[in-house]
NUTORBA-573616 format. One line per field, with one value per residue (C-alpha): chain; x, y, z. Coordinates in steps of 0.5 Angstrom, whole numbers. Layout:
N
c <- [A, ...]
u <- [X, ...]
v <- [Y, ...]
w <- [Z, ...]
//
This chain:
617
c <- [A, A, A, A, A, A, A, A, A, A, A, A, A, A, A, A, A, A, A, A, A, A, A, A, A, A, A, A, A, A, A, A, A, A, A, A, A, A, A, A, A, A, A, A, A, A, A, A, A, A, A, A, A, A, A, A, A, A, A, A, A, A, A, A, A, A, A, A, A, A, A, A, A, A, A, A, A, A, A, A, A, A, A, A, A, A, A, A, A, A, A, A, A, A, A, A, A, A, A, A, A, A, A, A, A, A, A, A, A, A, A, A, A, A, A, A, A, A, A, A, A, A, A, A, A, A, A, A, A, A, A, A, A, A, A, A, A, A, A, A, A, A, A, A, A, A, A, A, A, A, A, A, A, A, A, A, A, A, A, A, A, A, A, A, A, A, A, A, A, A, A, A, A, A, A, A, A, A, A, A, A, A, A, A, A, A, A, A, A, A, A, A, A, A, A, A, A, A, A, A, A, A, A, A, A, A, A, A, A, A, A, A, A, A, A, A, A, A, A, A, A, A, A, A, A, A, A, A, A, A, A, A, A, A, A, A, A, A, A, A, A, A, A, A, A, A, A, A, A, A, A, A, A, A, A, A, A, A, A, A, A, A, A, A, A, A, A, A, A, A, A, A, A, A, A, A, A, A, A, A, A, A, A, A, A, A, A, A, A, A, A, A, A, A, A, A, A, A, A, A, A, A, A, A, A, A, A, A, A, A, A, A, A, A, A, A, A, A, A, A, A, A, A, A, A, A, A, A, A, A, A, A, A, A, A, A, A, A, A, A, A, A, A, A, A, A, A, A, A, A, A, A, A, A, A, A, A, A, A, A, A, A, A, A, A, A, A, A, A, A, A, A, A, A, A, A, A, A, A, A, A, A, A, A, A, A, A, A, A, A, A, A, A, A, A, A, A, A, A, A, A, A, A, A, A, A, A, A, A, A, A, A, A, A, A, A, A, A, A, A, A, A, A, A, A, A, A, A, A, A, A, A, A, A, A, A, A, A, A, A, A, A, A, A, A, A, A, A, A, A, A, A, A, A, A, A, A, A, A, A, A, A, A, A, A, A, A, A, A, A, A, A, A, A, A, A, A, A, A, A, A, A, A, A, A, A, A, A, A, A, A, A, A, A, A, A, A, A, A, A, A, A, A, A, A, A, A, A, A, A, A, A, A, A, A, A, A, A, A, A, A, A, A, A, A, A, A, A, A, A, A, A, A, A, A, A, A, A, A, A, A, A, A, A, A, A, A, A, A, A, A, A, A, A, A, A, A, A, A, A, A, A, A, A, A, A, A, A, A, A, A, A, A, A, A, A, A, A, A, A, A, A, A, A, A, A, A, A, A, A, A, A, A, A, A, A, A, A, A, A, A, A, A, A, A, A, A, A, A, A, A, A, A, A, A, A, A]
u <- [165, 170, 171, 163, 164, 169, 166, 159, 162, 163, 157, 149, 151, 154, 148, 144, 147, 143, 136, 135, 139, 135, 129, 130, 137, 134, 129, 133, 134, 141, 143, 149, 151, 148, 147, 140, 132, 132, 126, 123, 116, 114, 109, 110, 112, 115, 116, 117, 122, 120, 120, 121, 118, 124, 125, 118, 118, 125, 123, 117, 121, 126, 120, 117, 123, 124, 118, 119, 126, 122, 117, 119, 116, 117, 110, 108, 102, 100, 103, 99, 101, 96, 99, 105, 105, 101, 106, 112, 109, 109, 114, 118, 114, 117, 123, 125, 120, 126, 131, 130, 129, 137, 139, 136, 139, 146, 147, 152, 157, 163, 165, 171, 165, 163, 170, 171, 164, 164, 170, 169, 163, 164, 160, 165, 171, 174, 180, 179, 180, 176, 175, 172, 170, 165, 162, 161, 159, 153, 151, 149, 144, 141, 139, 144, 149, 156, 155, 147, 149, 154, 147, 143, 148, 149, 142, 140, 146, 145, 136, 138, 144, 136, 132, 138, 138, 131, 129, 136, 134, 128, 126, 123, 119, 122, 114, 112, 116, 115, 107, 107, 112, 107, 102, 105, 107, 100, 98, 90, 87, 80, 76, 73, 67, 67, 61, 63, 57, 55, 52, 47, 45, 38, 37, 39, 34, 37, 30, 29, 26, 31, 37, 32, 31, 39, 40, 36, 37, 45, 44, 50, 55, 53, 56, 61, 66, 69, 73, 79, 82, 89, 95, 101, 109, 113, 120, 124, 131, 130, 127, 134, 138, 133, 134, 140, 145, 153, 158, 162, 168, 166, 163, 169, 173, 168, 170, 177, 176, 172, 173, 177, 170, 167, 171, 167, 170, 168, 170, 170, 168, 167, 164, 161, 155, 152, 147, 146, 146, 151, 151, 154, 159, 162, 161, 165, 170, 173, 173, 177, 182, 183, 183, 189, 192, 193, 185, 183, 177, 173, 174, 172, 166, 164, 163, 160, 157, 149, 149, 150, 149, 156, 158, 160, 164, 168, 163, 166, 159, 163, 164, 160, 160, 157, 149, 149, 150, 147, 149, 154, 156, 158, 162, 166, 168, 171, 174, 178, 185, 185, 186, 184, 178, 175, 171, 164, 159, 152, 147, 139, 142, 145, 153, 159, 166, 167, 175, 176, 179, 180, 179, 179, 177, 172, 175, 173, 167, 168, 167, 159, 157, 158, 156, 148, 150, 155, 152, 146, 151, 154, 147, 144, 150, 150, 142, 144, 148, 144, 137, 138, 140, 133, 129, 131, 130, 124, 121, 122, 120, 113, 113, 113, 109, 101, 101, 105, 106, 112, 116, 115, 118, 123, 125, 123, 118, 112, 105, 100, 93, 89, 81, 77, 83, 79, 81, 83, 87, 88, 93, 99, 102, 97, 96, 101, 97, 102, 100, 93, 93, 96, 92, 86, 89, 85, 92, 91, 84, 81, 87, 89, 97, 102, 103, 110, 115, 113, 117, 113, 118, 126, 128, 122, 118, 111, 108, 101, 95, 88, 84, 76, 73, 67, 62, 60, 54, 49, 50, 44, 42, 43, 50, 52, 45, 51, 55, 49, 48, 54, 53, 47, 49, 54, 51, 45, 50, 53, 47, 44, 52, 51, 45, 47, 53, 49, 43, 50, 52, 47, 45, 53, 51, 46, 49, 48, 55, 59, 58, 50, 50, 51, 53, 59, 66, 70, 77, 81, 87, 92, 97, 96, 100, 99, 102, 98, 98, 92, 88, 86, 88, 81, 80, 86, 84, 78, 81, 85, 81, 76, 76, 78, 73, 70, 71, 69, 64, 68, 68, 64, 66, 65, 67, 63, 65, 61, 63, 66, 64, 67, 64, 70, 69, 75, 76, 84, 88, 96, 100, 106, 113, 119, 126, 129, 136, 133, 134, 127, 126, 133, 130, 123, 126, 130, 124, 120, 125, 126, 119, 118, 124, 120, 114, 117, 121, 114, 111, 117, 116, 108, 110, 114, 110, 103, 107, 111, 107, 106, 103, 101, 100]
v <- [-113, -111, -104, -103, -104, -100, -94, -95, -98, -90, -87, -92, -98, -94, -90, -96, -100, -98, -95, -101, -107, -105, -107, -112, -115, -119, -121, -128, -131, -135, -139, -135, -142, -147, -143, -145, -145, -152, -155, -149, -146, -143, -138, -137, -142, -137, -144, -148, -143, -143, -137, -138, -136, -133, -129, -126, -124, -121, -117, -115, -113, -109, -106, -104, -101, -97, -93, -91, -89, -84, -82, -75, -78, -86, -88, -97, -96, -91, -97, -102, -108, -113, -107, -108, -115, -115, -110, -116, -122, -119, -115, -121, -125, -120, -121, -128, -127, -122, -126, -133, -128, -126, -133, -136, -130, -132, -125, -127, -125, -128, -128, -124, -119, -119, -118, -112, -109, -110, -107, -101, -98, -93, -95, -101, -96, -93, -87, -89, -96, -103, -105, -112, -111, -104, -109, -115, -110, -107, -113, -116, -110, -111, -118, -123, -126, -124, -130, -128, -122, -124, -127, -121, -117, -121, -122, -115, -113, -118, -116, -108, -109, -112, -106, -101, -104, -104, -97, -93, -95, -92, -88, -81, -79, -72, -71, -72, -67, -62, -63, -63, -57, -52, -54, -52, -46, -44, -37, -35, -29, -28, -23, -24, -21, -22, -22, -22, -24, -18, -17, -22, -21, -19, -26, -29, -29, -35, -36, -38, -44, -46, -46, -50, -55, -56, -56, -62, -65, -65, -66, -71, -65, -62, -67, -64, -71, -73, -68, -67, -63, -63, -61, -62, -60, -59, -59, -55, -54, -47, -45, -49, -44, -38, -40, -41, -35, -34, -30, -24, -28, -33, -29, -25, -33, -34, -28, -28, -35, -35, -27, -29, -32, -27, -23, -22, -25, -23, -26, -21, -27, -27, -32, -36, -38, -43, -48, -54, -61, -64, -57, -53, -59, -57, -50, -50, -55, -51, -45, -48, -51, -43, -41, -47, -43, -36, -32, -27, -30, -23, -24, -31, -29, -23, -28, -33, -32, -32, -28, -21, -15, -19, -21, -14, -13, -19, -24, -19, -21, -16, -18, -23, -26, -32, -34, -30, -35, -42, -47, -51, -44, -42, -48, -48, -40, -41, -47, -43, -39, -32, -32, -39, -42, -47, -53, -54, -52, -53, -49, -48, -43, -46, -49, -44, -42, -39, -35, -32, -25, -23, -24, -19, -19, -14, -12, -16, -13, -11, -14, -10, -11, -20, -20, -22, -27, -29, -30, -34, -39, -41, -42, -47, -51, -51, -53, -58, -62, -61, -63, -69, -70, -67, -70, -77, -74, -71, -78, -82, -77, -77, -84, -86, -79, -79, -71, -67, -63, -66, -66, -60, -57, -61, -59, -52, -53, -50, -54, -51, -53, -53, -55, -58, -63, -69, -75, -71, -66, -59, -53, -55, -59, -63, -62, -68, -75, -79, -75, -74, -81, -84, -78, -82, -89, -93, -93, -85, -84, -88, -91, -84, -84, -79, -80, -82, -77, -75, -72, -67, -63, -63, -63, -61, -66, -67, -71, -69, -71, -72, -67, -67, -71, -69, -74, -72, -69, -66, -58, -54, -51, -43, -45, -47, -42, -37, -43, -46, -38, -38, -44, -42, -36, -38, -44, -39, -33, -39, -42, -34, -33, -39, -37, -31, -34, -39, -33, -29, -35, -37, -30, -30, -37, -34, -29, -22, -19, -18, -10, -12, -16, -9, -13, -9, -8, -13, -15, -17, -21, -22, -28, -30, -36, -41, -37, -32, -27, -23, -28, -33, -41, -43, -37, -40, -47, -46, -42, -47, -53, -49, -52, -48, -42, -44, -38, -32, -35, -35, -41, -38, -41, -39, -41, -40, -41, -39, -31, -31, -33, -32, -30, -32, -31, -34, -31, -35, -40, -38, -43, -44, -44, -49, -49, -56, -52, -50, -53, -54, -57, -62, -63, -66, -70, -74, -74, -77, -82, -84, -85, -90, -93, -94, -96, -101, -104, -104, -108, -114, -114, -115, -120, -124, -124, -126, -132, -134, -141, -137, -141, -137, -141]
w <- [189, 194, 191, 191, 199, 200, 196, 199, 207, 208, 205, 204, 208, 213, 213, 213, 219, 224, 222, 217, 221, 227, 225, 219, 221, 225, 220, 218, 224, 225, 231, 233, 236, 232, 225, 224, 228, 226, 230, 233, 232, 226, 225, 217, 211, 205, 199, 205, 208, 215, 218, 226, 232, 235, 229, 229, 237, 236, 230, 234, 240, 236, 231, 238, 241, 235, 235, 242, 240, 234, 240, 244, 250, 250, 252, 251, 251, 246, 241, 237, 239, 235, 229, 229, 230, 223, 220, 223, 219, 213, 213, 214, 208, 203, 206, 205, 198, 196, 200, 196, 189, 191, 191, 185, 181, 185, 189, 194, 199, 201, 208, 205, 203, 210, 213, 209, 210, 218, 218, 215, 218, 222, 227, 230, 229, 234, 233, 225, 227, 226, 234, 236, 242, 240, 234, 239, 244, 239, 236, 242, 243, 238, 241, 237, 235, 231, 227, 226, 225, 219, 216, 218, 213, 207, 206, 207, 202, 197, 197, 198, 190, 187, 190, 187, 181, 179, 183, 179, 173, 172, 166, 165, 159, 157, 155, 162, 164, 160, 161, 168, 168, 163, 168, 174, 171, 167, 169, 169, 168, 171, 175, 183, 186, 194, 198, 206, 211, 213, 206, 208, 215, 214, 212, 218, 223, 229, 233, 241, 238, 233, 240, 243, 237, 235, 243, 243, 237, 239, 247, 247, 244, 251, 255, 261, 260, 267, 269, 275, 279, 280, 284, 281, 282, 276, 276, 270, 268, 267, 273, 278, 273, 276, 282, 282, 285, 282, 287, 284, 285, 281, 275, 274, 273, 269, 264, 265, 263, 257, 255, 248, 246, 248, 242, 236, 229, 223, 216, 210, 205, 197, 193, 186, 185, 180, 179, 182, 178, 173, 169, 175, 178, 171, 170, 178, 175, 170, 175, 179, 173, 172, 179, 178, 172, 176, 173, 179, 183, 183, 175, 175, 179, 175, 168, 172, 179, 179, 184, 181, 186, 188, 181, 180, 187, 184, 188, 195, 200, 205, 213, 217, 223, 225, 225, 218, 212, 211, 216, 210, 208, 214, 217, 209, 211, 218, 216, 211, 212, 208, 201, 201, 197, 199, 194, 192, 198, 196, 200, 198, 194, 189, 189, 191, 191, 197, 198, 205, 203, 211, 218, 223, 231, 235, 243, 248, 251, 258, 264, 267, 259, 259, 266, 266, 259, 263, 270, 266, 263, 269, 272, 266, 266, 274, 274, 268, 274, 279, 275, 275, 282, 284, 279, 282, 290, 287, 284, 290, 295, 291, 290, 298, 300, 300, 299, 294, 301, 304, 297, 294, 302, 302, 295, 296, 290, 289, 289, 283, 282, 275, 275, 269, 266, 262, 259, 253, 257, 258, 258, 260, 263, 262, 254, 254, 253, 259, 265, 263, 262, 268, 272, 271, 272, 277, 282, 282, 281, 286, 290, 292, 288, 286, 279, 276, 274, 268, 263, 259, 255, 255, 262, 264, 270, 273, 278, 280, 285, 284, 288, 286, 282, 277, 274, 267, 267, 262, 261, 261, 255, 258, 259, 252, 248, 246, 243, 239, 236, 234, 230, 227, 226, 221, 218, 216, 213, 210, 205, 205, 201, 197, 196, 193, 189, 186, 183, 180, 178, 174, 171, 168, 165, 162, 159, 164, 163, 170, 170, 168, 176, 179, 185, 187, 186, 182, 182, 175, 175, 169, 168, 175, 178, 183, 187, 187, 192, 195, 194, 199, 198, 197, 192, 188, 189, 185, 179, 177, 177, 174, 166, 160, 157, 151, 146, 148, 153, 160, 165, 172, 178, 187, 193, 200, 206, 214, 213, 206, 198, 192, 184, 180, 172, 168, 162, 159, 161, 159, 156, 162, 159, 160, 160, 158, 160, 168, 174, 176, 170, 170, 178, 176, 171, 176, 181, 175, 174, 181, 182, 176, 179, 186, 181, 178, 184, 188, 182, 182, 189, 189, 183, 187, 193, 189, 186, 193, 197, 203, 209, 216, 223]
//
């Protein structure tokens, strides 16, 4: 078991520490003094396990605290409480169910288990080295203590060998595969005739007493909700860049400084590409062992390499500077010296062999041509440091003032209006849900407040005011007439097109030929995939849901939609090819597998939990 935690300390446990510790760690609750919750409260009881109250509101408090981390702008109230607390107790339940099924089938850990673990996450580490006051440092911000914490990690360890076990071992039928692949990859040929709504304008006819009729029908969609106007300061770090100015003095340090990064280097690279999966890992490996042997690379790259445009120039991709390459492939070159060939690389294309061939340097560009790219870097990273500075002014200035007047000329900011803001929102920096919602909290709306400060984006922030305040109100039926027109309008282009569709429909069913309709111009599509191209989505869709022609007698289909509709006649259904030896097809064979695995573990974890004694207080 040892071994195990070194192989995997570096690699899934490692990755597992923190995302999965802090919201579950902490579901076994385990004194750090006493080691156990003997007398407290419980709010479950899994087989005469108790589940403490303690763990549970913990568990929810870390539940919380990490959807709010995964938020772009914190909010608690946009959270669900009760939800979460419901989400907790179950997820709580399932884990002492998994927990209890680890120690009938004797799963443990030794404390020498854990001691190597904990020692070998990076996370407590410092310089490459276990550090104790790091471990002890973490663990008491996630709430516990080191003993509770030791607890947390062999339960989780013990359920998590359970969950690979069953989810690893799940099996593919090939047949399957096959089956789903022939479908993805079927072809259909078929014809298209397309109506616009302009072919059925003289049947649409929207009538003064039709507005009047819908208006009524749907007063409350023409409610005006309450609305504010606002004033409001934003404060940007982009802005304080702008503003901000750069004597000559200092931009000509600045590039004296900097002027050797400024010189462009470009790296003359070639490469071998194969196929990723175990194939390709092999092919690369004996690549390399001929490499090894002194073989040339170009040759190798000729006889190998899938990419062959560079196959024939001996894998040579030619010079490139940064920004060029995938992101893996990039950092692989320029980590390389030249004549040197680095290991696999895996990018979206496939696996690579990378030989850097040479290395050559542009001239620094001279002074005057650097001078704006040089001038703004200075003043973002100058407005980076005083961003913060007058954040914080401008927060405690708008907290005390009963206007936005005295801040905004005390920071030399600028005082903006916008009308029209509902409980919905407008146009930013209004569209964000944490300003709008403290506009009209009862403090700003009816006290006469400033607003918090606000962050609305990535070093951007806003305090705001209300102005005017507007009472919802009906709107009168000549303010909304052209919108209501537009609505019948095109729900009577919609059934006239339907309309049309379903008469040529039921002529082709019943046996009229598509040049008998005379109904326009059709369009014929041979050995269309589902990736067809110059037909929209919906067309697609229906074409290939569309059941097989029986015989000689197509299968007709249409589409409609408010200006458009859509005769499809289907006349053949190709028969999509499979390659046992593809990468696409090895690909859906593992995630078939892997989908069976999770199947088959969710199913034990539902069995256990069916036949587990659970009692909730």
């Amino acid at each position: 078991m040892l071994q195990d935690i070194r192989d995997n300390a570096q690699g899934t446990i490692a990755k597992v520490i923190i995302g999965l510790l802090i919201i579950s760690l902490s579901i076994w609750g385990m004194d750090a003094i006493i080691g156990g919750f003997t007398g407290e409260p419980e709010v479950a009881t899994v087989n005469g396990n108790d589940i403490t109250e303690r763990e549970f509101l913990r568990t929810v408090q870390l539940e919380t605290q990490q959807r709010l981390m995964q938020m772009d702008n914190p909010d608690p109230s946009m959270l669900d409480e009760d939800r979460i607390r419901r989400e907790v107790l179950e997820a709580l339940i399932q884990e002492e169910v998994l927990n209890q099924d680890a120690q009938s089938q004797g799963l443990e850990l030794s404390e020498a288990d854990i001691d190597a673990l904990i020692t070998q996450m990076p996370q407590f580490q410092v310089d490459g080295q276990f550090n104790r006051d790091r471990f002890v440092a973490t663990v008491r911000n996630l709430g516990m203590g080191v003993a509770e914490f030791r607890e947390s990690l062999r339960k989780n360890y013990v359920v998590n060998q359970i969950r690979a076990a069953i989810a690893q071992t799940g099996l593919a039928v090939p047949a399957q595969a096959e089956q789903l692949l022939a479908i993805q990859n079927q072809t259909r040929d078929f014809r298209v005739l397309t109506l616009d709504g302009s072919s059925v304008q003289d049947q649409v006819d929207v009538t003064e007493a039709d507005v009047q009729a819908y208006y009524d029908e749907n007063r409350d969609q023409f409610r005006q909700p309450e609305q504010v106007d606002a004033a409001y300061i934003t404060l940007s770090q982009g802005a304080l860049a702008e503003s901000l100015e750069v004597a000559e003095d200092e931009l000509r340090a600045y590039y004296e400084e900097r002027a050797e990064e400024y010189a462009r280097e470009e790296r003359r690279a070639a490469h071998i590409l194969v196929e990723a999966g175990d194939d390709g890992q092999e092919t690369l490996a004996t690549i390399q062992q001929r490499l090894a042997d002194g073989e040339s690379f170009a040759d190798l790259a000729e006889e190998y390499s899938v990419d062959t445009v560079s196959a024939q120039e001996g894998g040579d991709l030619g010079f490139a500077g940064r920004g060029v390459y995938d992101e893996a492939f990039e950092e692989a070159l320029f980590a390389l010296e030249e004549g040197e060939v680095s290991g696999p690389v895996e990018t979206s294309f496939g696996l690579h062999l990378i030989k850097l061939e040479e290395v050559r340097r542009s001239d620094v560009p001279a002074f005057d041509e650097l001078r704006e790219e040089l001038r703004l870097e200075l003043a973002r990273t100058r407005a980076s440091e005083r961003f913060a500075e007058v954040r914080s002014q401008l927060a405690d200035a708008a907290y005390a003032a009963d206007d936005l007047a005295g801040p905004a000329e005390e920071l030399g900011l600028e005082i903006r209006v916008v009308e029209g803001v509902s409980r919905d929102g407008g146009a930013a920096p209004f569209d964000h849900a944490g300003l709008v919602r403290q506009l009209f909290s009862e403090d700003v709306l009816e006290g006469g407040y400033n607003t918090e400060l606000i962050d609305v984006g990535d070093n951007v922030s806003v305090v705001a005011r209300v102005r005017e305040y507007h009472e919802p109100r009906q709107l009168a039926l000549a303010d909304v007439e052209p919108e209501i027109r537009r609505i019948l309008e095109r729900t009577e282009t919609r059934e006239a097109l339907a309309a049309r569709v379903d008469e040529l429909v039921a002529q082709l069913e019943s046996g009229a030929s598509v040049e008998e309709l005379g109904a326009g111009e059709w369009q014929q599509f041979e050995d269309q995939g589902r990736n067809a191209s110059g037909l929209s989505p919906r067309v697609v869709q229906e074409v290939f849901s569309m059941a097989r022609p029986d015989g000689d007698t197509p299968t007709v289909g249409r589409t409609v939609t408010a200006d458009q509709a859509t005769v499809i006649v289907l006349t053949s259904v190709n028969e999509g090819e499979v390659d046992q030896e593809s990468a696409e097809y090895q690909q859906l064979l593992r995630f078939l597998a892997q989908l069976e695995g999770q199947r088959e573990y969710t199913a034990y974890q539902q069995y256990l939990r069916n036949t587990a004694e659970v009692e909730r207080n």
